[in-house]
PDB file of N, CA, C and O in Angstrom, chain B, residues numbered from 101:
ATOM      1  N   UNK B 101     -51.393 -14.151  30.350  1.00  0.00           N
ATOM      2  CA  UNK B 101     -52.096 -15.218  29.694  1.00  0.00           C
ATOM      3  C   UNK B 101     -51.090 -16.025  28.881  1.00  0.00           C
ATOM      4  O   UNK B 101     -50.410 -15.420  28.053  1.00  0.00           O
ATOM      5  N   UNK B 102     -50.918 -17.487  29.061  1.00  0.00           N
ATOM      6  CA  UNK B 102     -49.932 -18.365  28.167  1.00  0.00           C
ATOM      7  C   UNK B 102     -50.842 -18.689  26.789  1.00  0.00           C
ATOM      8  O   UNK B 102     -52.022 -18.918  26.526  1.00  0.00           O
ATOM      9  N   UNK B 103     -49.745 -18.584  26.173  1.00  0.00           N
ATOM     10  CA  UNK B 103     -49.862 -19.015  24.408  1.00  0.00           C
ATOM     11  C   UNK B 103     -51.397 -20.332  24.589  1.00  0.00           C
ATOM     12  O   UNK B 103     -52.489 -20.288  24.023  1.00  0.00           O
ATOM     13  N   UNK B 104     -51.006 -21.090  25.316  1.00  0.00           N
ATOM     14  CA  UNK B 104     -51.904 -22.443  24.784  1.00  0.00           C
ATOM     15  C   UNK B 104     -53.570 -21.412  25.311  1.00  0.00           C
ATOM     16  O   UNK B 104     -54.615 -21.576  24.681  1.00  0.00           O
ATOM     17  N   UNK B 105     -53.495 -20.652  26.244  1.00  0.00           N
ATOM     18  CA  UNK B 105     -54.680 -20.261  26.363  1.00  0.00           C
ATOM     19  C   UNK B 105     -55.177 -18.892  25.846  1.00  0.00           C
ATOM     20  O   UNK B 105     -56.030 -18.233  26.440  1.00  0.00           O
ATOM     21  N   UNK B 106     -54.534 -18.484  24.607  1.00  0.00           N
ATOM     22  CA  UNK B 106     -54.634 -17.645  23.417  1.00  0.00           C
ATOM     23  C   UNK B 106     -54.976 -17.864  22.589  1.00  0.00           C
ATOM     24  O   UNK B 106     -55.661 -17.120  21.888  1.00  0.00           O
ATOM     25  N   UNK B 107     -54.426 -19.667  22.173  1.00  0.00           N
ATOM     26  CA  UNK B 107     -55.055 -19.798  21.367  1.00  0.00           C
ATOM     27  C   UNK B 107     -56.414 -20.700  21.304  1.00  0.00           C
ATOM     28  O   UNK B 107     -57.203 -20.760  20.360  1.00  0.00           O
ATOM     29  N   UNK B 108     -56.486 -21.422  22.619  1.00  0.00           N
ATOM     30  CA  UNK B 108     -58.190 -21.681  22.830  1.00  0.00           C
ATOM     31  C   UNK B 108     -59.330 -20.524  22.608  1.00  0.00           C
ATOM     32  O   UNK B 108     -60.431 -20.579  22.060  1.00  0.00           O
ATOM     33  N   UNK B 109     -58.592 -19.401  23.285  1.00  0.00           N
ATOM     34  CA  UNK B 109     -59.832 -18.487  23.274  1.00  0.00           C
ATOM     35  C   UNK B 109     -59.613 -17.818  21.395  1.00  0.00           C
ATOM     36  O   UNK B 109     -60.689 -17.630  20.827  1.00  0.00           O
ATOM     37  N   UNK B 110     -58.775 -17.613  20.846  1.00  0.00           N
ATOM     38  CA  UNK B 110     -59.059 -17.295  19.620  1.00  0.00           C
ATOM     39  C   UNK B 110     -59.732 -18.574  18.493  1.00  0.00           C
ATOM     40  O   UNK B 110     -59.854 -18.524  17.269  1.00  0.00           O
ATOM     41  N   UNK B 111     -60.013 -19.451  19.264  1.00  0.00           N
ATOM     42  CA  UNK B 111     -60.199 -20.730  18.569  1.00  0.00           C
ATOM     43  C   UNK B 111     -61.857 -20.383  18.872  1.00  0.00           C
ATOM     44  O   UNK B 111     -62.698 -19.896  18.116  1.00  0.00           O
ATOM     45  N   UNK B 112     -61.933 -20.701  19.866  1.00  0.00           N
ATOM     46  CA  UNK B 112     -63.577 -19.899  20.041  1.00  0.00           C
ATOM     47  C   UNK B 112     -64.313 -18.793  19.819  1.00  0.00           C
ATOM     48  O   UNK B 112     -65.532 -18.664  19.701  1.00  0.00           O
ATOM     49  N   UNK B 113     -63.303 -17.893  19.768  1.00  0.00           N
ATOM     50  CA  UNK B 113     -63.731 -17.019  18.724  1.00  0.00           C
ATOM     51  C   UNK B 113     -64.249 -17.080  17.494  1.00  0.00           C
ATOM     52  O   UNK B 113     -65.290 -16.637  17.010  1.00  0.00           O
ATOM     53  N   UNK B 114     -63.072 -17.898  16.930  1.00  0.00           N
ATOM     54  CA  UNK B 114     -63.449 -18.107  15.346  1.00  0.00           C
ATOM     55  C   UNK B 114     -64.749 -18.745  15.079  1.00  0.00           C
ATOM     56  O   UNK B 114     -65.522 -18.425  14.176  1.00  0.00           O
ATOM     57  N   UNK B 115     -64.972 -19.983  16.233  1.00  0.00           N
ATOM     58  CA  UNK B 115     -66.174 -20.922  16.281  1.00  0.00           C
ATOM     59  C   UNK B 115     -67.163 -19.888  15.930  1.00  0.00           C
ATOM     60  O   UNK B 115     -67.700 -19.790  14.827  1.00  0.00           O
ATOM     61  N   UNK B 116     -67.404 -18.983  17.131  1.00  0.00           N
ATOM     62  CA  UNK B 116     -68.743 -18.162  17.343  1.00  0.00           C
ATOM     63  C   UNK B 116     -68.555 -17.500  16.168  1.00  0.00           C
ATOM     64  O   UNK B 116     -69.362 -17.872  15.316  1.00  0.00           O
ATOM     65  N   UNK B 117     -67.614 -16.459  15.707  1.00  0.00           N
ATOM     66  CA  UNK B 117     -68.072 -16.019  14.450  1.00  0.00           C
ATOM     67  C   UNK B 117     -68.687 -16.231  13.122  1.00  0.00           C
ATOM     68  O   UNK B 117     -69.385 -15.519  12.400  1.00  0.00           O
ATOM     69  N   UNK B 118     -67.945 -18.106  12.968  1.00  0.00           N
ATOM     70  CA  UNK B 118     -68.012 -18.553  12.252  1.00  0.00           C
ATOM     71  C   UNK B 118     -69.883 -18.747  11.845  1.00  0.00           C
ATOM     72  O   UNK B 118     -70.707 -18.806  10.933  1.00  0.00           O
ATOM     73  N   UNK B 119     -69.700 -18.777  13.199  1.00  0.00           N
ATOM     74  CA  UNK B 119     -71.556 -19.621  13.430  1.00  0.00           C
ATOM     75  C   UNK B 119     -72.447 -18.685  13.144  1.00  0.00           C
ATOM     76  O   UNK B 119     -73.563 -19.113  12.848  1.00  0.00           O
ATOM     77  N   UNK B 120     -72.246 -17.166  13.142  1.00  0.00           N
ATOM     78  CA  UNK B 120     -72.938 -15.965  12.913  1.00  0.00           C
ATOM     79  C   UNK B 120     -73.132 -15.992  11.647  1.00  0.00           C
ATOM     80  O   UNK B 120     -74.186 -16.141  11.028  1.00  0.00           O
ATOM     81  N   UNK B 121     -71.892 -15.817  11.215  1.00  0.00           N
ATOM     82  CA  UNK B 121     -71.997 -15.871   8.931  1.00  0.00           C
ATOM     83  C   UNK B 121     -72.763 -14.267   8.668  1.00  0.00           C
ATOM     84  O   UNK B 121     -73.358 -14.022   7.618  1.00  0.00           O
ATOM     85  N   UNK B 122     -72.697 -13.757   9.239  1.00  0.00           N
ATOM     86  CA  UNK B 122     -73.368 -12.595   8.793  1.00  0.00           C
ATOM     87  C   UNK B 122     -71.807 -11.753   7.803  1.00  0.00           C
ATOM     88  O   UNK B 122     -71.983 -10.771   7.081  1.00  0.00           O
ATOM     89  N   UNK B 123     -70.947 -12.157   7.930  1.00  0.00           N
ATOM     90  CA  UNK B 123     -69.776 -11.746   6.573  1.00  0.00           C
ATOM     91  C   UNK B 123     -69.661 -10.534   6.073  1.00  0.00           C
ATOM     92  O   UNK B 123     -69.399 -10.237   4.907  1.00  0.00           O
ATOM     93  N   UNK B 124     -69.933  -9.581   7.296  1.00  0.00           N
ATOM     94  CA  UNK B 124     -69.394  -8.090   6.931  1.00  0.00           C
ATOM     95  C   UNK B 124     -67.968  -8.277   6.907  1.00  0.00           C
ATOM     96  O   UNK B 124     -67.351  -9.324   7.104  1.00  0.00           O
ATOM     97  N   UNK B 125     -67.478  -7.018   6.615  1.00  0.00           N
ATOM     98  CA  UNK B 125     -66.221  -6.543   6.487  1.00  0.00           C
ATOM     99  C   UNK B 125     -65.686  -6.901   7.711  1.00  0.00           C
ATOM    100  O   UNK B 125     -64.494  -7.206   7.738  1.00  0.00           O
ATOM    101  N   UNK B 126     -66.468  -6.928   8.933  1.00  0.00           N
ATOM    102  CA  UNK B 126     -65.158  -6.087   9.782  1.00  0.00           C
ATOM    103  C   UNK B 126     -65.440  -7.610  10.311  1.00  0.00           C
ATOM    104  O   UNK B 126     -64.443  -8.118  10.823  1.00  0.00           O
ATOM    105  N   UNK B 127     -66.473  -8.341  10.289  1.00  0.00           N
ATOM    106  CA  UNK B 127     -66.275 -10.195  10.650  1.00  0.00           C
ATOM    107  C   UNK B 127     -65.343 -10.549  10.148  1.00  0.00           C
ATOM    108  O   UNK B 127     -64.456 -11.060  10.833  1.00  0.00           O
ATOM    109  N   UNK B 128     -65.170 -10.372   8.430  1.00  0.00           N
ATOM    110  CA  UNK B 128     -63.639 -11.053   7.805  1.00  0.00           C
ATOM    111  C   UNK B 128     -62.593 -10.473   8.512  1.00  0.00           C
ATOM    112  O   UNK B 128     -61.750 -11.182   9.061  1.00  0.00           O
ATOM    113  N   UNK B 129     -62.544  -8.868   8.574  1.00  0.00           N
ATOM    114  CA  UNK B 129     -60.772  -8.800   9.062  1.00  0.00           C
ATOM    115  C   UNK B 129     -60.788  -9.366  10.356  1.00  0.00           C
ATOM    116  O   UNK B 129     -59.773  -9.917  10.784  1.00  0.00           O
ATOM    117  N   UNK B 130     -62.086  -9.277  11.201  1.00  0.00           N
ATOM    118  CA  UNK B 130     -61.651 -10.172  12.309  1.00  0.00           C
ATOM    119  C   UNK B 130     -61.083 -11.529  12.336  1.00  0.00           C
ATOM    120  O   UNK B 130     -60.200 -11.848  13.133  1.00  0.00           O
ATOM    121  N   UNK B 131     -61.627 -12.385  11.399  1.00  0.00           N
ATOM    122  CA  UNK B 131     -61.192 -13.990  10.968  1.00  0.00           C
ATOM    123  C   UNK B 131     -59.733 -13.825  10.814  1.00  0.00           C
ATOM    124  O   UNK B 131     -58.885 -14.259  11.593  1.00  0.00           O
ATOM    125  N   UNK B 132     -59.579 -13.325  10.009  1.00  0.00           N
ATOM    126  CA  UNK B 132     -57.930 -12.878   9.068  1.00  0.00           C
ATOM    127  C   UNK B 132     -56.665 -12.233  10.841  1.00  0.00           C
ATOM    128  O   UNK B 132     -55.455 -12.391  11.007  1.00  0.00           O
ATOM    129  N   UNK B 133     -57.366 -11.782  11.457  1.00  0.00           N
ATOM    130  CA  UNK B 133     -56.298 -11.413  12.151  1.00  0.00           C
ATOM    131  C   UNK B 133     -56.746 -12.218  13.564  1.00  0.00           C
ATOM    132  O   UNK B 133     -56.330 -11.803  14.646  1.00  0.00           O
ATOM    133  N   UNK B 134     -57.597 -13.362  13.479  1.00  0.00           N
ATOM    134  CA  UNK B 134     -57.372 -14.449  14.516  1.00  0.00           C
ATOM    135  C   UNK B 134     -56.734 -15.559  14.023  1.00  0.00           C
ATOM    136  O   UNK B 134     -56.080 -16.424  14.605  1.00  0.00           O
ATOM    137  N   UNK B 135     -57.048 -15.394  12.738  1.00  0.00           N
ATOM    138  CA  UNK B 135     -55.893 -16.446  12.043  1.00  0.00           C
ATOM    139  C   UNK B 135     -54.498 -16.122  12.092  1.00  0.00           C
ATOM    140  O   UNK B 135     -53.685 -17.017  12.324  1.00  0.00           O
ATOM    141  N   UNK B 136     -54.186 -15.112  11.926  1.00  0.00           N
ATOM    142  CA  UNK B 136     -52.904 -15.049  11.894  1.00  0.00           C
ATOM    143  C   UNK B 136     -52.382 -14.851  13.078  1.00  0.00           C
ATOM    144  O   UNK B 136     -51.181 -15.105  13.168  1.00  0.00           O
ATOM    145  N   UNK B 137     -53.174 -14.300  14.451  1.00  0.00           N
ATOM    146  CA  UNK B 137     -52.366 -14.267  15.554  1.00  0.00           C
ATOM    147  C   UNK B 137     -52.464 -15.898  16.089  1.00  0.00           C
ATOM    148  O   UNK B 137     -51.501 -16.277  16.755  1.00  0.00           O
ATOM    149  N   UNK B 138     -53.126 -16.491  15.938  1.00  0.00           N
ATOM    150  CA  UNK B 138     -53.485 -18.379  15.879  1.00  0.00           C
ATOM    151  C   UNK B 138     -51.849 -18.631  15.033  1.00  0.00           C
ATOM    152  O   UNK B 138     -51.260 -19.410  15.783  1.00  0.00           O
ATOM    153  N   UNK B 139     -51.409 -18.477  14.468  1.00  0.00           N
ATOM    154  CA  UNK B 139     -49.936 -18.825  13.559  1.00  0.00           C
ATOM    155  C   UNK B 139     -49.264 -18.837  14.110  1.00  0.00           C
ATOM    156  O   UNK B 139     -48.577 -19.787  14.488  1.00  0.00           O
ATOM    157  N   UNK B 140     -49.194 -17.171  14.494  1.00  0.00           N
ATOM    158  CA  UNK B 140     -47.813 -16.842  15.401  1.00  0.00           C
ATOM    159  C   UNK B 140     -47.575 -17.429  16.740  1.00  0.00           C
ATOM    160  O   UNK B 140     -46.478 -17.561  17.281  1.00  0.00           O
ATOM    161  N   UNK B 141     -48.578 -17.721  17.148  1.00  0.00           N
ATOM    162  CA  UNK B 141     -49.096 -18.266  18.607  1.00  0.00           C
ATOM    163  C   UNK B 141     -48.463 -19.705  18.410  1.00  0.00           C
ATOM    164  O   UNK B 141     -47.567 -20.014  19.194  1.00  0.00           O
ATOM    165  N   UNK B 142     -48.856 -20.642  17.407  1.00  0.00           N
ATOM    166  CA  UNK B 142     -48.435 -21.555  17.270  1.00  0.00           C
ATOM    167  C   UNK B 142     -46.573 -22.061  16.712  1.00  0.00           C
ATOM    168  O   UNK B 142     -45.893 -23.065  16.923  1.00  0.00           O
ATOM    169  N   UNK B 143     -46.278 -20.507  15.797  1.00  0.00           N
ATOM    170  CA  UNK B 143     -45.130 -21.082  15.624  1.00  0.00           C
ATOM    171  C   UNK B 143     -43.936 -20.257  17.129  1.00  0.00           C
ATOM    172  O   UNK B 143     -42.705 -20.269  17.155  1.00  0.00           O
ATOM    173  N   UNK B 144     -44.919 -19.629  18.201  1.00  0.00           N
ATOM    174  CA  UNK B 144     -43.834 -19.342  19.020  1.00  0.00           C
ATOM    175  C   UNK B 144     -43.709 -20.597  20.111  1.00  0.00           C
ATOM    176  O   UNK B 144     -42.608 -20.747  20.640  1.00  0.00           O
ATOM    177  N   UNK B 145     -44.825 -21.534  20.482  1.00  0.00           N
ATOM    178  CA  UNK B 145     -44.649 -22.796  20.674  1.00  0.00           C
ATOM    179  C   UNK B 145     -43.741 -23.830  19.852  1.00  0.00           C
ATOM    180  O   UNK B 145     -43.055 -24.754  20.289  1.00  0.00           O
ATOM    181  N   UNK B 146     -43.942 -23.394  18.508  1.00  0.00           N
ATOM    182  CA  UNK B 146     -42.864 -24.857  18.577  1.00  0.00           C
ATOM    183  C   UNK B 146     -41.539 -24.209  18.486  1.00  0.00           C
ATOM    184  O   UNK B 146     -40.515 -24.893  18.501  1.00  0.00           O
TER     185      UNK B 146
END
């Protein structure tokens, strides 16, 4: 799977979670570690 389509699908991820809001624990560490693999993803592109 290439970077640009890692980070679409973690991008949609975030969408759908976002859209749930139900804000357990394990929703945030999920956010927190699509965000940050979304970073790395992006700074191994540039």
């Amino acid at each position: 799977m290439e970077d640009k389509e890692l980070i679409t699908n973690a991008t949609q991820l975030l969408s759908d979670l976002n859209s749930c809001k139900q804000g357990t624990a394990d929703d945030i560490r999920l956010q927190e570690l699509l965000n940050t693999t979304m970073q790395e993803l992006k700074k191994r592109k540039s």
